[in-house]
C-alpha positions as CSV (number, residue, x, y, z in Angstrom):
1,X,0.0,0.0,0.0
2,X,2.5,2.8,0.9
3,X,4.2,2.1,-2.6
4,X,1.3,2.7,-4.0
5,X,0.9,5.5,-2.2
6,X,3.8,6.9,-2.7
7,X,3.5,7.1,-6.4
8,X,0.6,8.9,-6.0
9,X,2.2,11.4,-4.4
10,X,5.1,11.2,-7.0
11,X,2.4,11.4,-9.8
12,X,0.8,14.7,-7.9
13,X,4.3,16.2,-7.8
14,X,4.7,16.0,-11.5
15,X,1.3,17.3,-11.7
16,X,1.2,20.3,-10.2
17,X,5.3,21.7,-10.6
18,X,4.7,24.5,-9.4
19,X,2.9,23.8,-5.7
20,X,4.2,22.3,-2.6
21,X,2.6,19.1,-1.8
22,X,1.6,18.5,1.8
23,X,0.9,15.6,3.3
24,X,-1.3,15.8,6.6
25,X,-1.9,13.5,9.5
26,X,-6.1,13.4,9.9
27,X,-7.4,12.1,12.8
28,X,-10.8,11.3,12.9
29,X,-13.1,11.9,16.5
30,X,-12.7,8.4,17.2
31,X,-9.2,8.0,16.9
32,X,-8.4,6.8,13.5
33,X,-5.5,8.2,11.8
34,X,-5.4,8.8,7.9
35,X,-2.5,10.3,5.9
36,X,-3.7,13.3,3.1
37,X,-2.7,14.8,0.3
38,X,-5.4,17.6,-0.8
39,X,-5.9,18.5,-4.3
40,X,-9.1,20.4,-5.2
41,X,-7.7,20.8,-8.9
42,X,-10.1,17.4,-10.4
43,X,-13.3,16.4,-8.3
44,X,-11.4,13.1,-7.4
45,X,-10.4,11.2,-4.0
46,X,-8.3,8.4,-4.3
47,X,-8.3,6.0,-0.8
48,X,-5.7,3.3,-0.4
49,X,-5.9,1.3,3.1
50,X,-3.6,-1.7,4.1
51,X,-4.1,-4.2,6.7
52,X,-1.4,-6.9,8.4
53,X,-1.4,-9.2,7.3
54,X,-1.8,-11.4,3.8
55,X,-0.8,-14.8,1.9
56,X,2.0,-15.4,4.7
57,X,-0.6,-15.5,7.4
58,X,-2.9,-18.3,6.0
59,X,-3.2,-21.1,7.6
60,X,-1.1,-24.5,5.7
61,X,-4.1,-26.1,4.9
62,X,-6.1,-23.0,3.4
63,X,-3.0,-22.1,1.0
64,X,-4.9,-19.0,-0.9
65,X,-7.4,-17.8,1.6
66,X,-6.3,-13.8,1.6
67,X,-6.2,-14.2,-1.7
68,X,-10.0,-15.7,-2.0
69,X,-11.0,-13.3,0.3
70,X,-10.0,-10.3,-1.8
71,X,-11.4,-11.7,-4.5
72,X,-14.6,-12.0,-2.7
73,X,-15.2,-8.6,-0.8
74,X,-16.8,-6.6,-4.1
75,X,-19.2,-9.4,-5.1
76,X,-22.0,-8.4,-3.2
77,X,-22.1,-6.8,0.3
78,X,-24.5,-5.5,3.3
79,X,-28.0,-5.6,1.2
80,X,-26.6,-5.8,-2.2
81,X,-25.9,-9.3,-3.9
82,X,-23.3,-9.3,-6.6
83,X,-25.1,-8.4,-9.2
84,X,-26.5,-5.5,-8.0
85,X,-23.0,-4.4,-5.7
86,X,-21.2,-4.3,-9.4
87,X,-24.0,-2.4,-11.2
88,X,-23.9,0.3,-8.2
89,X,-20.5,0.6,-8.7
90,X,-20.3,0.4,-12.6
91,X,-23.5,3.1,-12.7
92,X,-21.2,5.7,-10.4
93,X,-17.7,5.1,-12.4
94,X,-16.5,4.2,-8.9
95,X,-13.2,1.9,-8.7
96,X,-13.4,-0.4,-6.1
97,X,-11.0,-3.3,-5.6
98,X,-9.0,-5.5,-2.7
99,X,-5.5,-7.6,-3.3
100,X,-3.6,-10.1,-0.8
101,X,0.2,-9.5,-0.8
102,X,2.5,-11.8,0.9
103,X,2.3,-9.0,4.3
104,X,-0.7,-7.1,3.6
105,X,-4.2,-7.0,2.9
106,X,-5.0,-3.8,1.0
107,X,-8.3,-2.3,-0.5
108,X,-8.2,0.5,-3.1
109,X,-10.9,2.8,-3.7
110,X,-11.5,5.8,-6.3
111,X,-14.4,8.1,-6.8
112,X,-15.4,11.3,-8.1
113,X,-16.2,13.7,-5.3
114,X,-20.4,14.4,-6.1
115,X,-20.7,10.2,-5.3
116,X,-18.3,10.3,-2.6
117,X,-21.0,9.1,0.1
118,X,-22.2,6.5,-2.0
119,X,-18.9,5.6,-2.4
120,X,-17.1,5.3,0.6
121,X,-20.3,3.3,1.9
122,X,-19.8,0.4,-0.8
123,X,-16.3,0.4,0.6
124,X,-17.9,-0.1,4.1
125,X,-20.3,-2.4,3.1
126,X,-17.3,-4.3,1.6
127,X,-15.3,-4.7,4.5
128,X,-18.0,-5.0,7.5
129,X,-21.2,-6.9,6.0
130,X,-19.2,-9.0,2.8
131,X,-22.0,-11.4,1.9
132,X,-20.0,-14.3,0.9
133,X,-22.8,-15.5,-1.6
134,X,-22.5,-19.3,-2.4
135,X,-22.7,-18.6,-6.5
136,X,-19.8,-15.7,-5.8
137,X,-17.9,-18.4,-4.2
138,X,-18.1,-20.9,-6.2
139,X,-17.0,-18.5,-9.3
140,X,-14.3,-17.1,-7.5
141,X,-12.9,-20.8,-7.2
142,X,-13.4,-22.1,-10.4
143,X,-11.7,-18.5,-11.7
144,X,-9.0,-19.6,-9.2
145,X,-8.0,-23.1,-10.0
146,X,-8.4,-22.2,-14.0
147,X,-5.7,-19.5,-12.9
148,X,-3.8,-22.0,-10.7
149,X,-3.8,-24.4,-14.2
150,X,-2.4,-22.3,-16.4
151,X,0.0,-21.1,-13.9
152,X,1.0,-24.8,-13.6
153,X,2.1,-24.2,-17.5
154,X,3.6,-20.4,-17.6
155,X,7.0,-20.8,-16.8
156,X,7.2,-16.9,-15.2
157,X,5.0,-18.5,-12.8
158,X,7.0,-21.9,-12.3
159,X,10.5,-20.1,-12.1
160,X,9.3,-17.1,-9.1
161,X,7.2,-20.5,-7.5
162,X,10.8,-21.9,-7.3
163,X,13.1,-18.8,-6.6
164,X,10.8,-18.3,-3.5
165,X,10.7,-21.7,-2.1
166,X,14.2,-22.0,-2.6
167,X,15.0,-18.7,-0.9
168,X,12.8,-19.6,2.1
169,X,12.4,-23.3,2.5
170,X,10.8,-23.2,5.8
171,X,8.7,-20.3,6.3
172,X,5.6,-18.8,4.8
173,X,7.0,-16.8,2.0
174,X,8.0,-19.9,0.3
175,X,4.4,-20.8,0.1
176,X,1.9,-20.8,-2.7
177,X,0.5,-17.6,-2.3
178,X,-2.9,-18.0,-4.4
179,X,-2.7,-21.6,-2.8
180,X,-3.3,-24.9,-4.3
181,X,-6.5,-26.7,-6.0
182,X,-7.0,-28.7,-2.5
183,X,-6.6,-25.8,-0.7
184,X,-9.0,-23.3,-2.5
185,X,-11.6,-25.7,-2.7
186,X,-11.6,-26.1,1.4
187,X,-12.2,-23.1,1.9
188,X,-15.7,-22.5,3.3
189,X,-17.7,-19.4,4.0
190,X,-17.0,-19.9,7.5
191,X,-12.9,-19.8,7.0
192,X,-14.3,-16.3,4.4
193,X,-15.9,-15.0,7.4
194,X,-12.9,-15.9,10.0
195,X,-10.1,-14.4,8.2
196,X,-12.4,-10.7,7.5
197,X,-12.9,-10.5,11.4
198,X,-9.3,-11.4,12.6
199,X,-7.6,-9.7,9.6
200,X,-9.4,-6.6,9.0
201,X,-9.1,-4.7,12.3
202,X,-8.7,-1.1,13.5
203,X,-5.4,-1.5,14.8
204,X,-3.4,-2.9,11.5
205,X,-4.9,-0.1,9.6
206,X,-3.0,2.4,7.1
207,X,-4.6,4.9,5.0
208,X,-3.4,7.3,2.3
209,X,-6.1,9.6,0.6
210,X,-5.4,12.1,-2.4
211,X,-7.6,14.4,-4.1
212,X,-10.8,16.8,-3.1
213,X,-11.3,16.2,0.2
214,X,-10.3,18.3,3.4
215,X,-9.6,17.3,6.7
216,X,-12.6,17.9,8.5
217,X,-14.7,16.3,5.9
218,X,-12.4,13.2,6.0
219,X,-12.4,12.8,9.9
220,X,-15.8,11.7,10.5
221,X,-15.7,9.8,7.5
222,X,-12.5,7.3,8.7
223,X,-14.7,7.0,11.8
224,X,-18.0,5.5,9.6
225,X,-15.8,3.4,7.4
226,X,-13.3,1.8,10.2
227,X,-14.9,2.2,13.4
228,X,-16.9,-0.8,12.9
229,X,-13.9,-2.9,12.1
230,X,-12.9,-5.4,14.9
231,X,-10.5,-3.5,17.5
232,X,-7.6,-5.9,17.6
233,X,-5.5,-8.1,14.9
234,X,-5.6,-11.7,15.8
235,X,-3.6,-12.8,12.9
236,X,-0.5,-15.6,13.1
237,X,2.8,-13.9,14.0
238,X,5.1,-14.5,11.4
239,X,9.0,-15.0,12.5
240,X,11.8,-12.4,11.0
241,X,13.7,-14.5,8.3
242,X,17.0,-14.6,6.7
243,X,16.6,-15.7,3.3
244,X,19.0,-18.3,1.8
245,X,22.3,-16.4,0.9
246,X,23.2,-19.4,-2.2
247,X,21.3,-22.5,-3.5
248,X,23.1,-21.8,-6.9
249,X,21.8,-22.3,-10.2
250,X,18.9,-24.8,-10.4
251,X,17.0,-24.9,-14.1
252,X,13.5,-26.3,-14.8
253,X,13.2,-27.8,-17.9
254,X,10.5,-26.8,-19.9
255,X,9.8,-27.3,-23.9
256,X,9.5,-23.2,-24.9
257,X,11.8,-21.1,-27.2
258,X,12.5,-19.0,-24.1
259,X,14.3,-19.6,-20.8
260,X,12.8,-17.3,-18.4
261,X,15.7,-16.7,-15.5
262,X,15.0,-14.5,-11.6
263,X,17.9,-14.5,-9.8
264,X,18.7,-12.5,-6.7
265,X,20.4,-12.1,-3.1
266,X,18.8,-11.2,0.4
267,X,18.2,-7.5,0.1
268,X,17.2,-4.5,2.9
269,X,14.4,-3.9,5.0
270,X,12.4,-0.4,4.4
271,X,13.6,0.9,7.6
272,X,17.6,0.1,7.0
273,X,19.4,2.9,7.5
274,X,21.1,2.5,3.5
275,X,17.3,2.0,1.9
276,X,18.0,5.6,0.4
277,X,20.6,4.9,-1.2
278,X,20.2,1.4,-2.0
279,X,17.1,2.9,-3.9
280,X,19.6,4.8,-6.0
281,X,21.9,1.6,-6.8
282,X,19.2,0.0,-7.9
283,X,17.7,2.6,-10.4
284,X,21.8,2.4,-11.8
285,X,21.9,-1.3,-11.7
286,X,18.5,-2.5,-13.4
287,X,15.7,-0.1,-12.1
288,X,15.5,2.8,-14.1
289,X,14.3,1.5,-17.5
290,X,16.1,2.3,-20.7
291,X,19.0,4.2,-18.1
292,X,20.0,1.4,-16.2
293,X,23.2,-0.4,-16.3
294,X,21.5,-3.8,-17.2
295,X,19.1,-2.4,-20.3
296,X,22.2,-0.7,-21.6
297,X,24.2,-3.9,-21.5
298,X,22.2,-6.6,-22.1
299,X,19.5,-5.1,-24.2
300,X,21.3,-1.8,-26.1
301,X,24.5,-3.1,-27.0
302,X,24.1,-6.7,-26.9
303,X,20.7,-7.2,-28.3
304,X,20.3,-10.6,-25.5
305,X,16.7,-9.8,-24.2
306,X,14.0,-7.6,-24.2
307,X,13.9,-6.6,-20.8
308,X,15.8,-6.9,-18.0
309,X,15.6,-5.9,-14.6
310,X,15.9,-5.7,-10.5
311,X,14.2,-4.3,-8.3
312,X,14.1,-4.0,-4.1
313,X,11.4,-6.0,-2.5
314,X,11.3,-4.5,1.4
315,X,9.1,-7.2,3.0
316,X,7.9,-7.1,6.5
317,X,10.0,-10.0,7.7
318,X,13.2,-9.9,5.3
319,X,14.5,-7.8,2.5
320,X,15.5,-9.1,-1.2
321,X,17.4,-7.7,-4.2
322,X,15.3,-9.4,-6.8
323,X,15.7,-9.3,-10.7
324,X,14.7,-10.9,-14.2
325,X,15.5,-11.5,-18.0
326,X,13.7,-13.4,-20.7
């Protein structure tokens, strides 16, 4: 969430050269804290809220719950079935949508400010009262394993399955993260319902808003769309982990024109005193595009690959230097 969040503000500073962007700590009546960034320019807010939380947490046997689950939350809430949730937000040009990382559980919502009630109430519908429908379920899970089957087949898929449960044999973020076909099809409504009211709680909450709202509009609002959320996370704790430093070079073969290859090397945590300028290495080394080190050598003057790249994943539990060439 706060990389998404963060280009936002990037994408507002490019916007609007001339101003001085501000970012202000809201906190709402009932004690819920927000980050904002006002812009009154478009008739637009932009939410983004993140929860602990995630594919690492599920349980072993219900591989692909957080996952499920996010799936799940916008097809049909509070009095609205599926259907009828999806016309709403079609109707109002509202984006509304939820993702599972392997930390977080994160929810992303974007209006135009005259439906901003409307809204922010489908996106508290969507996180208090989710229906959990039997049909929506049911689709969600075929959608799933046909997803997990060709996955099975795409060998970007099979060579990052391996990288990561090489790199961290026993813990959860060697895991399947979208689980497996026994897993998805255990999971119940009631395991749906279980992981909402342990998971999505008032005290793992971020928030980052941009666009036409102020302050004192947002604060009571934080308090009608979280202060019905449970009060504390009862989530697994997840141990701190060093991933594996070597397991050499290990190829999977497959019968395509193409080897797909990830390599990379434990990395930094986002609050390592060097992230700064590690962020800088590794727009040099392979993470600024056509001006990186990597696209000018592999690409530009040896014509190898397409694309090539790394990039610094700061995960809650460990760091990684991660890249990839085709």
């Amino acid at each position: 969430m706060m990389r998404r969040f963060l280009l936002c503000l990037t994408a507002l500073l490019f916007a609007l050269p001339a101003q001085a962007v501000t970012v202000e700590r809201v906190v709402s009546p009932g004690g819920i804290e927000a980050w904002l960034v006002q812009d009154h320019l478009n008739p637009i807010i932009d939410m983004e809220v993140s929860f602990a939380g995630g594919a690492s947490a599920d349980p072993s046997n219900r591989l692909g719950l957080s996952a499920l689950t996010a799936a799940l939350l916008d097809e049909g809430a509070g009095p609205l079935p599926s259907q009828a949730f999806q016309a709403k937000i079609e109707d109002l040009a509202i984006e509304l949508s939820f993702d599972s990382g392997k930390d977080n559980f994160r929810g992303h919502l974007k209006t135009l400010t005259p439906h901003r009630d409307e809204a922010f109430e489908l996106f508290r519908l969507s996180l208090t009262q989710p229906r959990f429908d039997a049909e929506a379920i049911d689709r969600i899970k075929a959608q799933t394993l046909v997803e997990l089957s060709h996955n099975r087949q795409d060998p970007d898929a099979i060579a990052a399955k391996e990288w990561f449960r090489r790199m961290f044999p026993s813990h959860p973020y060697g895991l399947e993260s979208d689980g497996n076909e026994g897993s998805v099809k255990a999971v119940t409504k009631a395991d749906l319902k279980g992981y909402v009211s342990r998971t999505l709680t008032r005290d793992s909450l971020t928030i980052g808003v941009t666009g036409d709202i102020t302050p004192e509009q947002l604060g009571p609002i934080l308090d009608r769309l979280f202060g019905g959320l449970p009060p504390r996370h009862q989530g697994t704790t997840i141990a701190d982990v060093v991933p594996a430093s070597q397991f050499g070079v290990v190829v999977i073969k497959q019968n395509i024109p193409q080897s797909i290859a990830i390599f990379g090397k434990p990395g930094l945590k986002r609050d390592d005193p060097d992230w700064f300028p590690a962020l800088v290495m590794n727009y040099i080394l392979g993470g600024g595009g056509f001006s990186s080190w990597l696209t000018e050598e592999v690409r530009e003057k040896r014509g190898l690959a397409y694309s090539v790249y790394t990039q610094l994943e700061p995960l809650r539990h460990t760091g990684l230097l991660v890249g990839a060439v085709a």
